[in-house]
MIDOSE-1310 file (N, C-alpha, C; in nm, 2 decimals, decimal comma, always signed):
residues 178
xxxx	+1,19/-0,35/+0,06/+1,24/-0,22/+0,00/+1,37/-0,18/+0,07; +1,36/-0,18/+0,20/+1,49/-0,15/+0,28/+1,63/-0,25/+0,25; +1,57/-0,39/+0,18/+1,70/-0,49/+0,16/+1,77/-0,43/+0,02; +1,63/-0,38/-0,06/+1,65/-0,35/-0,22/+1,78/-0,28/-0,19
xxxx	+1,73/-0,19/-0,14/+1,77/+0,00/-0,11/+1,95/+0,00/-0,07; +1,96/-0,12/+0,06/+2,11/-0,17/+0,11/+2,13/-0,27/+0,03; +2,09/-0,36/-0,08/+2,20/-0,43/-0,11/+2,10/-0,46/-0,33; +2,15/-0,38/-0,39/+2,10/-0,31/-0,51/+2,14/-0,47/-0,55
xxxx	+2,23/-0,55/-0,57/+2,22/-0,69/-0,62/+2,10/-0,77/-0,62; +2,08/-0,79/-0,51/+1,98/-0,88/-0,42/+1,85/-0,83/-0,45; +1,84/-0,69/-0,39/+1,74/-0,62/-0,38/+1,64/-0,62/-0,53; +1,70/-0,58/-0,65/+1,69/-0,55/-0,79/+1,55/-0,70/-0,79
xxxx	+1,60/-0,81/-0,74/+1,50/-0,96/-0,77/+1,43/-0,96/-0,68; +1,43/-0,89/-0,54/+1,29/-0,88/-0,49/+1,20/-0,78/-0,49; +1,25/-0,68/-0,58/+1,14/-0,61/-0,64/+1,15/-0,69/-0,77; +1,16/-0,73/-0,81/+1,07/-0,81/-0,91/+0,97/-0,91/-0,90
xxxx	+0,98/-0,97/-0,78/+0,96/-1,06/-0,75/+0,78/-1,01/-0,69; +0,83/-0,87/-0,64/+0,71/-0,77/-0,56/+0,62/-0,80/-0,70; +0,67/-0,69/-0,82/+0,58/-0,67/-0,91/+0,53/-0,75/-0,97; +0,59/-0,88/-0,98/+0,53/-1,02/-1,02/+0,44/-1,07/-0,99
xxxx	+0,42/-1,00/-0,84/+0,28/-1,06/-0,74/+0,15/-0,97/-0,78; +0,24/-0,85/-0,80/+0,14/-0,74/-0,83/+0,07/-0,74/-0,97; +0,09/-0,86/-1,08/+0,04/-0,84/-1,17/-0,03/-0,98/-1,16; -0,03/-1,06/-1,08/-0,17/-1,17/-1,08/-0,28/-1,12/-1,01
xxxx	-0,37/-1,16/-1,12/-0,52/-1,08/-1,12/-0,55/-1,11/-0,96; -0,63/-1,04/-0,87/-0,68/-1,04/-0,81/-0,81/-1,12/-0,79; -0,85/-1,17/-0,92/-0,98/-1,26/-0,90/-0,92/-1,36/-0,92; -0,84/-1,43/-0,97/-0,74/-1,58/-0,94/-0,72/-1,60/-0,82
xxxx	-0,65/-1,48/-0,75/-0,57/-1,53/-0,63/-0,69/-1,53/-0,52; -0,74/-1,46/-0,55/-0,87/-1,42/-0,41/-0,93/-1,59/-0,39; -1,02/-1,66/-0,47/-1,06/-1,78/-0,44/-0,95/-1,86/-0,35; -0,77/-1,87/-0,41/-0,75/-1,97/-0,39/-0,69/-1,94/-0,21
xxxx	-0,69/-1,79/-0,20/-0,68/-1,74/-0,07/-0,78/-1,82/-0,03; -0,89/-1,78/-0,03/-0,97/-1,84/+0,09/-0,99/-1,96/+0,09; -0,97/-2,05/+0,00/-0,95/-2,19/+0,02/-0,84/-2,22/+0,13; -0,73/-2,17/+0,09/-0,57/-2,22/+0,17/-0,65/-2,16/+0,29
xxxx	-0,67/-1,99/+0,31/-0,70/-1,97/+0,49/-0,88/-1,97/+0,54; -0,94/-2,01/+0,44/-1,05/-2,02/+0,51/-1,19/-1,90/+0,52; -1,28/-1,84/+0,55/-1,37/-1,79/+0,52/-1,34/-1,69/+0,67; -1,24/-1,56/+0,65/-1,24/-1,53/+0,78/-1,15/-1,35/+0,70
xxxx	-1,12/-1,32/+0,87/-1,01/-1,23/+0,77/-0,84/-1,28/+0,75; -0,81/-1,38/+0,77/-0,66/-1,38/+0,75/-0,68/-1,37/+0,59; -0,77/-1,47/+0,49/-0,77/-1,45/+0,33/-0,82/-1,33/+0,34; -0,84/-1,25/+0,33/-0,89/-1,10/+0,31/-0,79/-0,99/+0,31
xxxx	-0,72/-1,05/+0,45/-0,57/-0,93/+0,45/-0,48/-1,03/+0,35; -0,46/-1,16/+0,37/-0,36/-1,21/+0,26/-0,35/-1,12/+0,13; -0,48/-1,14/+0,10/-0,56/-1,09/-0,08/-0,54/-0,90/-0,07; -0,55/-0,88/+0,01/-0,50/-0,72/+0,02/-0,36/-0,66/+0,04
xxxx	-0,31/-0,77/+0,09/-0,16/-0,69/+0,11/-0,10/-0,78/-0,03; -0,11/-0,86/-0,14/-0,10/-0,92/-0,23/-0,10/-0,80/-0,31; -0,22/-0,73/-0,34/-0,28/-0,62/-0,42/-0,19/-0,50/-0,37; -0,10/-0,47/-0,26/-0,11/-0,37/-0,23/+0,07/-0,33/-0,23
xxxx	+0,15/-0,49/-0,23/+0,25/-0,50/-0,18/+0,34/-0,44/-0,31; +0,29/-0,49/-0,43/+0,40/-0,39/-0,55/+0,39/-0,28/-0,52; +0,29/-0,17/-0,53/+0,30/-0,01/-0,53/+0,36/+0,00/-0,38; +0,37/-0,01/-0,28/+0,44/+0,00/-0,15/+0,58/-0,05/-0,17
xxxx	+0,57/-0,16/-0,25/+0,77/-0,19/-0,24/+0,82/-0,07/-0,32; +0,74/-0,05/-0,44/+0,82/+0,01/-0,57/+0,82/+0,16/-0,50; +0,71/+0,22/-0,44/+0,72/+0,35/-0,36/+0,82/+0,32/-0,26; +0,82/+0,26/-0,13/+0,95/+0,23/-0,06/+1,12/+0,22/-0,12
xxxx	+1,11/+0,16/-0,22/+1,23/+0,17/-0,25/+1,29/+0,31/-0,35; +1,16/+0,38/-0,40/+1,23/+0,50/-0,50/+1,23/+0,58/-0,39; +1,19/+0,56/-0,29/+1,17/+0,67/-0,17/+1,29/+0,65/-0,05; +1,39/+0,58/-0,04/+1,45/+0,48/+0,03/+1,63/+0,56/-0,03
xxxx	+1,58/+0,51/-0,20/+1,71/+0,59/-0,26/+1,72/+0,71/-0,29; +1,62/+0,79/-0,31/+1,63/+0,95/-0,30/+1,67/+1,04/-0,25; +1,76/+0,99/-0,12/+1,83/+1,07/-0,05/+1,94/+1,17/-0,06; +1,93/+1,28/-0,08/+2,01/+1,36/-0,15/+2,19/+1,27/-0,14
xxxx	+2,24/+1,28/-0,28/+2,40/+1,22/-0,23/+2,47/+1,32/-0,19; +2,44/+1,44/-0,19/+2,52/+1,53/-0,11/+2,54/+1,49/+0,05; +2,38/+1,51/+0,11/+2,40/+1,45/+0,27/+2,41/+1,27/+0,28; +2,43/+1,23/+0,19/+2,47/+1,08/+0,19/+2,65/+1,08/+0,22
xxxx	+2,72/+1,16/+0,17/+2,81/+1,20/+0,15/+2,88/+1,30/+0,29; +2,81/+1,39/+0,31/+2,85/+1,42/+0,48/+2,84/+1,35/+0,58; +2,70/+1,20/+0,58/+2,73/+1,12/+0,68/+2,83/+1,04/+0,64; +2,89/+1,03/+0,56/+2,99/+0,92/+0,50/+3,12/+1,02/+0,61
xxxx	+3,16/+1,12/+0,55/+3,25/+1,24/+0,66/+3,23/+1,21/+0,78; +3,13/+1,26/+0,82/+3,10/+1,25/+0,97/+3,12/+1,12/+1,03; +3,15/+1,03/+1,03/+3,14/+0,88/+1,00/+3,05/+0,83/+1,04; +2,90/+0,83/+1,05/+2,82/+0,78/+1,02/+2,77/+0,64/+0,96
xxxx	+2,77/+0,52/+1,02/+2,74/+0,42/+0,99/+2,62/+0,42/+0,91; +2,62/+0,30/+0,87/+2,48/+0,28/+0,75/+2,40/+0,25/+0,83; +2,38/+0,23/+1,00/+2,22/+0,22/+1,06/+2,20/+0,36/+1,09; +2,24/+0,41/+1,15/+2,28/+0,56/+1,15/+2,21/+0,67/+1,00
xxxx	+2,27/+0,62/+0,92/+2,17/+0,74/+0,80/+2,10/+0,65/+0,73; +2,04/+0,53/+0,76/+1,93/+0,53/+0,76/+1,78/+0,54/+0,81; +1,83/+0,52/+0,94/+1,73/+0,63/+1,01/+1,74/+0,76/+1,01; +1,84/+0,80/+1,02/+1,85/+0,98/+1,00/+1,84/+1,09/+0,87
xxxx	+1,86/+0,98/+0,74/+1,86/+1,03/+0,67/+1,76/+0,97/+0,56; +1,80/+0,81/+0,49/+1,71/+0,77/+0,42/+1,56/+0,73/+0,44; +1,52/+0,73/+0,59/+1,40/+0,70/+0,61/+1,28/+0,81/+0,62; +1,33/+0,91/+0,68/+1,29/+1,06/+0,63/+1,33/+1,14/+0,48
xxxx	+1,39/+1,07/+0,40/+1,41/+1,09/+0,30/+1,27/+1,04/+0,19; +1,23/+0,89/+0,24/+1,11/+0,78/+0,16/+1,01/+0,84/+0,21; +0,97/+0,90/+0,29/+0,85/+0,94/+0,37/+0,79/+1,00/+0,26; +0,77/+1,11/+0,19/+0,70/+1,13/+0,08/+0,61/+1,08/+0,00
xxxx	+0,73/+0,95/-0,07/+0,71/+0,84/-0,16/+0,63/+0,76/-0,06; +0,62/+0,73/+0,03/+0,62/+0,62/+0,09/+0,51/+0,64/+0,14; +0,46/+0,75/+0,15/+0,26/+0,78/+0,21/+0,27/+0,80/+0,05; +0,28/+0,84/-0,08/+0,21/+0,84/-0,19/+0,18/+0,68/-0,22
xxxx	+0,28/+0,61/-0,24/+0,26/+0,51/-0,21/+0,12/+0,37/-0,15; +0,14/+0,46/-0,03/+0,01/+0,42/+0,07/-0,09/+0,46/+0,02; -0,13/+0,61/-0,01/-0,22/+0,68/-0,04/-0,32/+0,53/-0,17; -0,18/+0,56/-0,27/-0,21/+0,47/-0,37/-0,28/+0,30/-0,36
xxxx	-0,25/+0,27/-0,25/-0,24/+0,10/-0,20/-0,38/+0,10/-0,16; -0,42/+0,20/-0,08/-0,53/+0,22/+0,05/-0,68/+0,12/-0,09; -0,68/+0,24/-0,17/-0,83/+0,18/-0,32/-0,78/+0,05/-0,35; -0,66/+0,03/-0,36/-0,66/-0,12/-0,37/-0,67/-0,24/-0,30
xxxx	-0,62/-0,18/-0,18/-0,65/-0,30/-0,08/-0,80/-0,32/-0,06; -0,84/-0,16/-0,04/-1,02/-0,22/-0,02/-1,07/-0,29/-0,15; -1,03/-0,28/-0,28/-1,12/-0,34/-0,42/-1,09/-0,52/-0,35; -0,93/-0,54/-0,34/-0,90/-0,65/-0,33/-0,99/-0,73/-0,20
xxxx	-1,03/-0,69/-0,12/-1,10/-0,72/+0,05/-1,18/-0,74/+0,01; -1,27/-0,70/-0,08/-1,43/-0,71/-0,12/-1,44/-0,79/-0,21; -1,32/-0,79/-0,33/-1,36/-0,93/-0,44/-1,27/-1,03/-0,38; -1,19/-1,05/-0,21/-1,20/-1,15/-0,16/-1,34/-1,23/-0,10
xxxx	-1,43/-1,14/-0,06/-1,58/-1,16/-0,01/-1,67/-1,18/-0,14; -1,64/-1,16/-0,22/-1,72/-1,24/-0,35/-1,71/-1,38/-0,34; -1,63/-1,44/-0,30/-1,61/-1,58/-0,34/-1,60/-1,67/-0,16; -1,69/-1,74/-0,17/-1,68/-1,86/-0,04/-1,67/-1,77/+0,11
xxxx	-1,75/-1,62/+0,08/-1,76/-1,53/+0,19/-1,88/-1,54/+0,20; -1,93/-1,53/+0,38/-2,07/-1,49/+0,42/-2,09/-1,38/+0,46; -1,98/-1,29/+0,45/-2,00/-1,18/+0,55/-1,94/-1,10/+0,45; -1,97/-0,94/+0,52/-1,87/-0,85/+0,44/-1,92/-0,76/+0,34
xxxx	-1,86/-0,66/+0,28/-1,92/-0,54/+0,18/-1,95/-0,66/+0,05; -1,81/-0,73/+0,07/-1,81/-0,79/-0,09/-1,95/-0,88/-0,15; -1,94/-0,99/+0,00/-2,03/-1,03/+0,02/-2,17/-1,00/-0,03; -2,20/-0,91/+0,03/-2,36/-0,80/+0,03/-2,40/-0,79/-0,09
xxxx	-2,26/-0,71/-0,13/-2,28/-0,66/-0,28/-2,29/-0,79/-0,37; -2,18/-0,86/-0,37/-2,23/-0,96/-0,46/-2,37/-1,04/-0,45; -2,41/-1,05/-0,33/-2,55/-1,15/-0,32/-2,64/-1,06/-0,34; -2,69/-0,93/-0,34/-2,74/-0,85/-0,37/-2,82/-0,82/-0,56
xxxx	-2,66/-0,86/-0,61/-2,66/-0,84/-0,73/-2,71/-0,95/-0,81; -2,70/-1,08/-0,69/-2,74/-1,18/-0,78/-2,90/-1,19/-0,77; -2,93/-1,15/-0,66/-3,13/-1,13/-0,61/-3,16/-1,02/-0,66; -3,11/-0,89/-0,78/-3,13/-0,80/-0,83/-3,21/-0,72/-0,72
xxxx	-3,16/-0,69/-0,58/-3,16/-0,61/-0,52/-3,09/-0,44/-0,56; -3,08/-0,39/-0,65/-3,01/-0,28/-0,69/-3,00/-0,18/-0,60; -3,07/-0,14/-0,52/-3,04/-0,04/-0,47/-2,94/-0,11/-0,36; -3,00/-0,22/-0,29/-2,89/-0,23/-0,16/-2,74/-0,24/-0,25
xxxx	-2,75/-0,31/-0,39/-2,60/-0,32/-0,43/-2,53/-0,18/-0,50; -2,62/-0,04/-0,51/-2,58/+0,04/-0,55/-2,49/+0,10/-0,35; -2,62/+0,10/-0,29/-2,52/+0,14/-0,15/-2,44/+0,03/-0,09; -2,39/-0,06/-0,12/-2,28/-0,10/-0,12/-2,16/-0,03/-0,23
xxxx	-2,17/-0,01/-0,33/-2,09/+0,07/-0,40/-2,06/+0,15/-0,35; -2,16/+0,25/-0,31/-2,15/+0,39/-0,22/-2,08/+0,37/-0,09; -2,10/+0,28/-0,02/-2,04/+0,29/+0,14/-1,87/+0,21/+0,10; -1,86/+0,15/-0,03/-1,70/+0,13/-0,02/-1,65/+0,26/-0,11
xxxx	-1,72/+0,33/-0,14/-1,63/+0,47/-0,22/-1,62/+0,53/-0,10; -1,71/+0,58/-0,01/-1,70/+0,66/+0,14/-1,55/+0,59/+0,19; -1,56/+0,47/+0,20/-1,47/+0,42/+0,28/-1,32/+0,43/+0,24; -1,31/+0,44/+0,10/-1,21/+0,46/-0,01/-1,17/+0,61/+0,02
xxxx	-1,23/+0,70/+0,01/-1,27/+0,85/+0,03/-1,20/+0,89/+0,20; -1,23/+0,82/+0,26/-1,18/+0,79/+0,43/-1,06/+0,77/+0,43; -1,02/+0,70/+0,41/-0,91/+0,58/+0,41/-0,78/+0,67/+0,33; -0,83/+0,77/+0,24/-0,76/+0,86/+0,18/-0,75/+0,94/+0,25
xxxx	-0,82/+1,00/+0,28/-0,80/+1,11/+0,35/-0,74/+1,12/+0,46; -0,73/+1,01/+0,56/-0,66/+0,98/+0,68/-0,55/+0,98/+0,65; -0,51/+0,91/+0,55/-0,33/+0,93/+0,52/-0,29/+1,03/+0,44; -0,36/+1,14/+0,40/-0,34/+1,27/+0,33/-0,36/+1,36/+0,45
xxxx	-0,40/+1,34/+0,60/-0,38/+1,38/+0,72/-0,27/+1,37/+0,79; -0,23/+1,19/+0,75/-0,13/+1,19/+0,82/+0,03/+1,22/+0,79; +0,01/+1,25/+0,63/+0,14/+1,30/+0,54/+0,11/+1,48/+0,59; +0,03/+1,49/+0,58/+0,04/+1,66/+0,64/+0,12/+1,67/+0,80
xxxx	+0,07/+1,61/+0,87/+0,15/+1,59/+0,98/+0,29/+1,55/+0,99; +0,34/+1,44/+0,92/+0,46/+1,38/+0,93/+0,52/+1,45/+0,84; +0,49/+1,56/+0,75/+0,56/+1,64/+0,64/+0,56/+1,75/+0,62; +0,55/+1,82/+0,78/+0,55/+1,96/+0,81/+0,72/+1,97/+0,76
xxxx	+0,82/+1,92/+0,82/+0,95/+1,98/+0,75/+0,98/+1,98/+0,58; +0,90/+1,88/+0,50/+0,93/+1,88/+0,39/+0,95/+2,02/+0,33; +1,01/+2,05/+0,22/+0,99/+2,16/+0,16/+0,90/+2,23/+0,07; +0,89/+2,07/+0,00/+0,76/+2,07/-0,09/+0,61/+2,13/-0,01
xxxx	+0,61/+2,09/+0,13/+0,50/+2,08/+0,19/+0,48/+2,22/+0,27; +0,58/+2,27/+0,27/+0,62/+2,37/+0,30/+0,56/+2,56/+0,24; +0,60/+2,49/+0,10/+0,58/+2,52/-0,03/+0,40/+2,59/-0,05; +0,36/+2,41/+0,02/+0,21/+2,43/-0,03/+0,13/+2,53/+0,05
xx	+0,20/+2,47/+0,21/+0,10/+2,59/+0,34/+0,12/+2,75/+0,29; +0,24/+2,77/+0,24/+0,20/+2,91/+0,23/+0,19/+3,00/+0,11
């Protein structure tokens, strides 16, 4: 998102390239994950950050360019290099976008983690639940359902913690405390 953001030529094809990944199904790629890495977590985070990596580029980069052109334009005066207002200005500029973003990734990474444990996994929520469902154990596969919405529920809420923290200066947020 940050190559998109500095070089809009280049950048334009690797976000496509993002959303391209972001539209193969998740139950295609998950098998062939764990064939290539094996019955562990490296296929699990593979198959998660696969699921997760469109909505984070596409949030990173609308978040990246939003930087008011006014103060794009005083660091330009000030002479201000481009490492310079991008840490000073465009990166606290994406912060917003960039935990909404997250917020948004967090339910998908976990759906993606667990229908990687559907397939050639012995361990894990996915696991459980799937072998559960197949010995029509229902209730254990209904609290599997239940302990990945908690966890979904968590997982949200930690980064809706930590955008409150990181976004005490916003205005928007500003807006809301009082």
């Amino acid at each position: 998102a940050a190559m998109a953001a500095a070089m809009p030529r280049w950048g334009s094809g690797a976000l496509l390239l993002a959303a391209s990944l972001g539209a193969v199904p998740i139950v295609a790629l998950a098998p062939i994950m764990n064939l290539w890495l094996g019955d562990g977590l490296a296929s699990r985070a593979a198959v998660a950050a696969a699921a997760t990596l469109a909505p984070m580029a596409i949030g990173s980069y609308r978040g990246l360019t939003s930087a008011d052109s006014a103060s794009m334009d005083l660091m330009n005066v000030l002479g201000a290099g481009a490492v310079p207002a991008f840490f000073k200005l465009r990166l606290p500029s994406s912060l917003p976008a960039m935990l909404t973003a997250f917020k948004i990734s967090t339910a998908g990474g976990l759906i993606a983690a667990m229908v990687s444990e559907f397939f050639y996994s012995s361990r894990g929520l996915g696991y459980l639940l799937s072998n559960s469902v197949k010995i029509a154990r229902m209730p254990l596969g209904w609290a599997c359902i239940g302990a990945a919405a908690a966890a979904g529920i968590g997982m949200y809420m930690l980064v809706q913690a930590a955008e409150r923290r990181l976004l005490l200066w916003h205005p928007e947020f500003r807006r809301r405390r009082s």
